[in-house]
C-alpha positions in Angstrom: 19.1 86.1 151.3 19.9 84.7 154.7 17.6 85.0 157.5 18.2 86.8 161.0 18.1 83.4 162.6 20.9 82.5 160.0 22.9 85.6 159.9 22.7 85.9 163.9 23.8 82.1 163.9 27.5 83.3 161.3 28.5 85.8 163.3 28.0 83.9 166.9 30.2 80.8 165.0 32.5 83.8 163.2 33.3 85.8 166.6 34.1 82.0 168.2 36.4 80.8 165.6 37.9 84.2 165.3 38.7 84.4 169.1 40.7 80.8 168.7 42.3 82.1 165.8 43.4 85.0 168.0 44.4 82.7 170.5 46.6 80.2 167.8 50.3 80.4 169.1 52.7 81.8 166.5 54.8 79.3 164.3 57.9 80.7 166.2 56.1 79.3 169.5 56.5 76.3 168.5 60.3 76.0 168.3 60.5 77.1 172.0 58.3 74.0 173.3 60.5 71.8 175.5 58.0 70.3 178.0 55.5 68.3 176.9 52.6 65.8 177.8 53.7 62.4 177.9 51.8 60.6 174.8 48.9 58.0 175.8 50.6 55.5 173.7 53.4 55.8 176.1 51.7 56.3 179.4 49.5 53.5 180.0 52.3 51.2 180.0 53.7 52.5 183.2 51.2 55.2 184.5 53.9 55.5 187.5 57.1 56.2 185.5 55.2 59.6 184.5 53.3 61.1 187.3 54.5 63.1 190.4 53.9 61.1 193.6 54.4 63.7 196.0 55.3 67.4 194.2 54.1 69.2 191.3 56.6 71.0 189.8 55.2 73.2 186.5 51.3 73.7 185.5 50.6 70.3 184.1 49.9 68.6 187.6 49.5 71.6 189.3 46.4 71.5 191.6 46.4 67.1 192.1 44.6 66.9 195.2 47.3 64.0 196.1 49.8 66.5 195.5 48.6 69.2 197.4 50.4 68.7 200.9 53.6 69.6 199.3 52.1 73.2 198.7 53.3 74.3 202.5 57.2 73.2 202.6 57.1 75.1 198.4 56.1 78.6 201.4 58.4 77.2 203.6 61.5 76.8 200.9 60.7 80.3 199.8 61.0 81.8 203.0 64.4 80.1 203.6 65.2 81.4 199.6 64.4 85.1 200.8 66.9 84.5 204.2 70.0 83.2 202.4 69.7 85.9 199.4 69.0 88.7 201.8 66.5 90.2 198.3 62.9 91.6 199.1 59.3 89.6 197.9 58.5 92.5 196.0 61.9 92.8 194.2 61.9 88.5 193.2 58.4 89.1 192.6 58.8 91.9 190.1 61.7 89.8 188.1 59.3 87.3 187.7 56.9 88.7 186.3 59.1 89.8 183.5 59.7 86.1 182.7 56.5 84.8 182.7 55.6 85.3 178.6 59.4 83.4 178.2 57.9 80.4 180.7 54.4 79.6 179.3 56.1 79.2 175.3 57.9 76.3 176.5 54.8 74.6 177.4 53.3 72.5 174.6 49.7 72.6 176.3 48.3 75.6 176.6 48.4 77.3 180.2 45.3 78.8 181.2 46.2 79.7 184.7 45.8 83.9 185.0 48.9 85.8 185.1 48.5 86.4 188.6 48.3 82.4 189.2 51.1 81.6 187.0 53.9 83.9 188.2 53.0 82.8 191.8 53.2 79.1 190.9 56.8 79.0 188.6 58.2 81.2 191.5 57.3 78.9 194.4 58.2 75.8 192.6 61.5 77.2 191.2 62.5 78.2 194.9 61.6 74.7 195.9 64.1 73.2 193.2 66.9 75.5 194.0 66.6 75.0 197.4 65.9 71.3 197.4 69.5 70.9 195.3 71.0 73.8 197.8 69.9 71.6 201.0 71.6 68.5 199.4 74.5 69.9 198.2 75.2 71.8 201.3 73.3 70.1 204.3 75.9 71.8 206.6 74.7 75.5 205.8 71.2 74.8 207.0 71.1 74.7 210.8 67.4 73.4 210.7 65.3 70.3 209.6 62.0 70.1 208.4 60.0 67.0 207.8 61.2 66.6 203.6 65.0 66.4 205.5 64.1 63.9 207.8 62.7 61.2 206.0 64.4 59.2 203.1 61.5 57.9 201.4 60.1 61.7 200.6 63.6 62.4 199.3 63.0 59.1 197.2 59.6 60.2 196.0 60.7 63.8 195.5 63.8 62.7 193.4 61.2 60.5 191.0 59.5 63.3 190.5 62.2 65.3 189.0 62.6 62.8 186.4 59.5 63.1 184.8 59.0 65.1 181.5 55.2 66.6 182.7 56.5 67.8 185.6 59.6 70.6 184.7 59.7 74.1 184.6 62.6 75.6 182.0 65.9 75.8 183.6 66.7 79.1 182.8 63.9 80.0 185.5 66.4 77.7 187.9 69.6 79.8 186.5 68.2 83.2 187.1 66.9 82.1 190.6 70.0 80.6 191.4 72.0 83.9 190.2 70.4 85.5 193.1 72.3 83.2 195.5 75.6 85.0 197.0 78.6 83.6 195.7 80.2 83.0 198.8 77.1 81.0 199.9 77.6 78.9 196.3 81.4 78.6 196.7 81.4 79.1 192.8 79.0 75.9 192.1 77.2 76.1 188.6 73.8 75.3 188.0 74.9 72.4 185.9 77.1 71.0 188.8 74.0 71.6 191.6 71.8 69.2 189.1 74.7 66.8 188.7 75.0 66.6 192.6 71.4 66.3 193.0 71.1 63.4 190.1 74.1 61.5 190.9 72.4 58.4 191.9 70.4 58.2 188.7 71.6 55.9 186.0 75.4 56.3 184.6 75.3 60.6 185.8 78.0 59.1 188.8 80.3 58.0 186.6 80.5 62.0 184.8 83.5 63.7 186.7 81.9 67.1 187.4 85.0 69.1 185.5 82.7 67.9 182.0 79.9 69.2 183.2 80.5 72.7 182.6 78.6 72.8 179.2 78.5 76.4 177.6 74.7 76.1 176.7 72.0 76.1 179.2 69.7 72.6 178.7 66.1 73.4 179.0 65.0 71.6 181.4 66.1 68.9 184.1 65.2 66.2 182.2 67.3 67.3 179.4 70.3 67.7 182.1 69.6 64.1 182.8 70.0 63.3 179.1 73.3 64.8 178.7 74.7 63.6 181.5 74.5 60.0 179.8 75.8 61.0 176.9 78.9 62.9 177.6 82.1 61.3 176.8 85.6 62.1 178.7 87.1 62.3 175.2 84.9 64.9 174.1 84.6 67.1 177.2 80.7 69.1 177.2 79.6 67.7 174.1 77.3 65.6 172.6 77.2 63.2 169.9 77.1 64.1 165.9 73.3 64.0 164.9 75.1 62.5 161.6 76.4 59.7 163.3 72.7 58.6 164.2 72.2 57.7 160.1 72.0 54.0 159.6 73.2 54.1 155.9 76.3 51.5 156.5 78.5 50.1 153.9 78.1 46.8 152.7 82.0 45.7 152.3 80.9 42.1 150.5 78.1 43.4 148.4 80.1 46.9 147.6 77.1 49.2 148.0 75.3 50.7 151.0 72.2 49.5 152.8 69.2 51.4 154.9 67.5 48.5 156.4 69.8 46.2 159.5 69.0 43.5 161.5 68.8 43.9 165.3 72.0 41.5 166.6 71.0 37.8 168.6 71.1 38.1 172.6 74.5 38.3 174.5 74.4 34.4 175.2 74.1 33.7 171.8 76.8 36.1 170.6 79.1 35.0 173.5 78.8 31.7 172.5 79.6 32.4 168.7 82.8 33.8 170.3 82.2 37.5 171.3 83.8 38.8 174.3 82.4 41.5 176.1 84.3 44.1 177.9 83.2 47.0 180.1 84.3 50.2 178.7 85.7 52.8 180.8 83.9 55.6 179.0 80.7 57.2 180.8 79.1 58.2 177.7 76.2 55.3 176.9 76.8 55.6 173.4 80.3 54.6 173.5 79.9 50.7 172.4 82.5 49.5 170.6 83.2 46.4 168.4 86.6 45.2 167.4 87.5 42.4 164.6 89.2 40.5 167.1 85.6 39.7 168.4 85.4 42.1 171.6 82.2 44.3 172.0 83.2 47.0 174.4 79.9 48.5 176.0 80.0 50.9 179.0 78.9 50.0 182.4 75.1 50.9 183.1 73.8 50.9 186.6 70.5 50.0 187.1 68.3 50.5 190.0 64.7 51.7 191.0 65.3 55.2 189.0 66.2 53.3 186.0 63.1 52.6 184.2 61.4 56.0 185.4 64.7 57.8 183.9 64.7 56.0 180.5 60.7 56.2 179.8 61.3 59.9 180.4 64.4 60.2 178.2 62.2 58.1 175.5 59.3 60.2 175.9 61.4 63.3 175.7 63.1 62.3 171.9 59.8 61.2 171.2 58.0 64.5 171.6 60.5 67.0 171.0 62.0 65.0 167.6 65.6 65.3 169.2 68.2 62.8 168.0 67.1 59.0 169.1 70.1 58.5 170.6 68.5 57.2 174.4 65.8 55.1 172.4 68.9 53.4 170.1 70.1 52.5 173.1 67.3 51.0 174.4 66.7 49.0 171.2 70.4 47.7 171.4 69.9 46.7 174.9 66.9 44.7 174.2 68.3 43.0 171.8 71.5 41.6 173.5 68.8 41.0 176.6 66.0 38.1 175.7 66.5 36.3 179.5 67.7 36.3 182.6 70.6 34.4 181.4 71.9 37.3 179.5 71.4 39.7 182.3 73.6 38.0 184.4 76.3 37.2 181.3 76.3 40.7 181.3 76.7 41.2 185.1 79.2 38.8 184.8 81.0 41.3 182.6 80.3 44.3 184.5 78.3 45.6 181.6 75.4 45.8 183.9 75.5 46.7 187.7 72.4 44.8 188.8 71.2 46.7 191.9 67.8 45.3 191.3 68.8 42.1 192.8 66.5 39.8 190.4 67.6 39.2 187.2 64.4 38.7 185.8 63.2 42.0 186.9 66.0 43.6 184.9 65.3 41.6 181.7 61.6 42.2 182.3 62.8 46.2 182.4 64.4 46.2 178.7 62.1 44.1 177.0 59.4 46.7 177.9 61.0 49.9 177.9 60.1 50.0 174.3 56.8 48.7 173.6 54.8 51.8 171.6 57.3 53.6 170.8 57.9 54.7 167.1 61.3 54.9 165.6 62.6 55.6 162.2 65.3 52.6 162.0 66.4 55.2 159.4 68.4 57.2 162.4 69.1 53.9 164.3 72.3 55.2 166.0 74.1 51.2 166.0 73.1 50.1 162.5 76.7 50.4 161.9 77.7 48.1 165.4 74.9 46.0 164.4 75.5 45.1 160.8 79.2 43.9 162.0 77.7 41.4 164.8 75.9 39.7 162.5 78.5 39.9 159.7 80.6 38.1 162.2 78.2 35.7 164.1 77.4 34.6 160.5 80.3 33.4 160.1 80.9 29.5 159.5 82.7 28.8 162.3 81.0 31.2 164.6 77.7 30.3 163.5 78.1 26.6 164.1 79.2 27.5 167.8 76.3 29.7 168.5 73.8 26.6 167.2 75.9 24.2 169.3 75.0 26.2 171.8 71.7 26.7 171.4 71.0 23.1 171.2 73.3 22.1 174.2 70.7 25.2 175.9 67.1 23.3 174.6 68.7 19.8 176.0 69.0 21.3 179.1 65.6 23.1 179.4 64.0 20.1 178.1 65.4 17.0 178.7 67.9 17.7 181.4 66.4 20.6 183.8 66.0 17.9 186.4 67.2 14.2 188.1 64.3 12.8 186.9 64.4 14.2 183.6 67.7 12.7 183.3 66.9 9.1 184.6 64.0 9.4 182.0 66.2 10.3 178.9 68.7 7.6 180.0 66.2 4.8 180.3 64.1 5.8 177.0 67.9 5.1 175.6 68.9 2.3 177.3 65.4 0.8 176.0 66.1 2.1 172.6 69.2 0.0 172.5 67.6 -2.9 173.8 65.7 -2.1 170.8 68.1 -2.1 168.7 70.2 -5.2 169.1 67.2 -7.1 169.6 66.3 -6.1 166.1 69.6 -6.8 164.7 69.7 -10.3 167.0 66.1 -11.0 164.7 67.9 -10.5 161.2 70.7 -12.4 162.2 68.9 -15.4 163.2 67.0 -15.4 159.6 
């Protein structure tokens, strides 16, 4: 029979775990999650590429003492929200607050702000979005400045920091807010088309014409907005890729079976020496890369910039958590592989495949080679198996394959042997002596 001290000590530890049973989210929680924390695998690789510098935007960083200043100008933007709409506090207020259950399931953390804290928070940082995107879309309807207007580098900052997967709040909060906006004020402008706007300088979303933007489904959040702006294509207007076109199972014409396991293809010098040609595609979709028997590898153009590595980590991060379609991280893979040196980033600049707005080529093939480090991918649902089996299918190839080594050694001769003048007087003399060598050898024999 247990003792009081025992039987006191059951119900103190059954009460406890009862309360976090109570507390467990449902298993149809889960399939609302759409914002999640960044994995530590992931983050301390580039601690920068996934924390707000200058806004919080959501409960995850909310409170940062470094992000705090921003808390005024969130008042400020929600006065200007209430001026434009013409709508009482009390009435946005009371909307809210019928949202706020919807809001904290898309959080993968638990929010333990009180009702009272959260409502206040999504509404203020909402406003601040909408109105951010309103201000740059139409700086012509805003008669007044503030300090966020006048100075580029807090537009800069603020733009980072609505990248970044920690740092979102889901768009149908934006929607509804924007809904409140008078139509004449919006000239008919969608959500989708404000986010467009706003992101336009961000990777390849410039090169979507807005007319494909007008997807029937709301994304989640901004980052996934950012996401499917780089994989739209003009030829398949508000869509996104198959998922079954991300299997790697390919089909093995010589061997007359298929294979699960490919090889990732050798760097664009190498392949351009074994005879590839590459050739900038027209298409805005990422995915879009093409190769054609006659030896051409048609890869749309990707600009890359100061947003590009905090867009891509996010995009990563965002597959990686939420088990979406690898399509970003295939992309990345195939990237790295064509990019070992600076010497294929600028082949590829040379090609237009890459708009280098970085300025160093280094620093872009630094970029790629990294982009990837700790993240884990089922090769499995490798979207390029397919593109990838066929490079090497070709550079493998007799002919091909004995240009590529010429190449290669025509590459180490001039590393090693030929970087310099000196290098060169010093590889003609040890010849020269070598001959001298030589003959003098042969003059020996000849005299026995």
């Amino acid at each position: 029979m247990a003792s009081k001290t025992e039987t006191k000590l059951m119900e103190e530890i059954t009460s406890s775990l009862s309360y976090k049973l109570e507390e467990l989210p449902s298993p149809e929680s889960y399939r609302g999650w759409s914002i999640y924390k960044v994995p530590k695998r992931l983050r301390k690789l580039n601690e920068e590429a996934y924390t707000p510098k200058l806004v919080s935007i959501g409960p995850l960083h909310h409170g940062q003492p470094h992000l705090n200043s921003m808390e005024r100008y969130k008042v400020e933007y929600c006065k200007s929200f209430l001026g434009i709409t013409r709508i009482s506090l009390s009435y946005l207020i009371g909307q809210a607050i019928g949202w706020e259950e919807e809001v904290r399931e898309h959080y993968q953390d638990t929010v333990t702000f009180s009702k009272e804290e959260f409502v206040e928070m999504f509404v203020l940082d909402g406003l601040f979005i909408i109105m951010l995107f309103l201000k740059e879309k139409f700086p012509e309807k805003f008669n007044y400045k503030n300090l966020i207007v006048d100075n580029q580098w807090m537009l800069r900052e603020l733009l980072h920091d609505m990248m970044l997967l920690e740092n979102q709040l889901p768009s149908f909060v934006l929607v509804r807010l924007l809904d409140m906006v008078p139509q004449g004020f919006l000239v008919n402008i969608t959500f989708s088309e404000l986010t467009h706007y706003y992101f336009r300088c961000v990777g390849n979303a410039y090169r979507v014409p807005t007319k494909e933007i007008k997807e029937p489904r709301i994304r989640r959040h901004l980052v996934e907005y950012l996401q499917t702006f780089h994989l739209l294509s003009s030829k398949e207007e508000g869509t996104l890729p198959n998922e079954g076109q991300c299997i790697s199972r390919c089909f093995d014409i010589t061997l007359g079976r298929y294979f699960d396991k490919f090889e990732c293809p050798r760097s664009a010098t190498e392949l351009h020496a074994a005879g590839i040609k590459f050739v900038k595609s027209q298409d805005p979709c990422i995915l879009k890369i093409e190769f054609h028997e006659n030896g051409e590898l048609r890869i749309p153009q990707l600009k890359v910039n100061e947003w590009t590595e905090t867009l891509f980590r996010n995009l990563i991060a965002f597959e990686q958590c939420d088990h979406e379609p690898e399509y970003i991280s295939s992309y990345i893979i195939f990237l790295d592989s064509l990019i070992n040196t600076p010497m294929d980033v600028d082949l590829l600049v040379k090609c237009e495949i890459i708009e280098n707005s970085l300025g160093d080529s280094e620093r872009v093939s630094d970029l790629f080679n990294n982009l990837y480090k700790e993240t884990i991918t089922e090769f499995s649902i490798f979207y390029f198996a397919d593109i990838c089996h066929k490079l090497n299918a070709y550079n493998k190839d007799y002919w091909h394959r004995w240009r590529a080594t010429r190449y290669r050694w025509k590459v180490i001769l001039k590393r090693d042997y030929f970087s310099n003048p000196w290098s060169v007087i010093s590889v003609i003399a040890a010849i020269v002596l070598l001959l001298f060598a030589v003959a003098q050898t042969v003059c020996s024999f000849m005299a026995l």
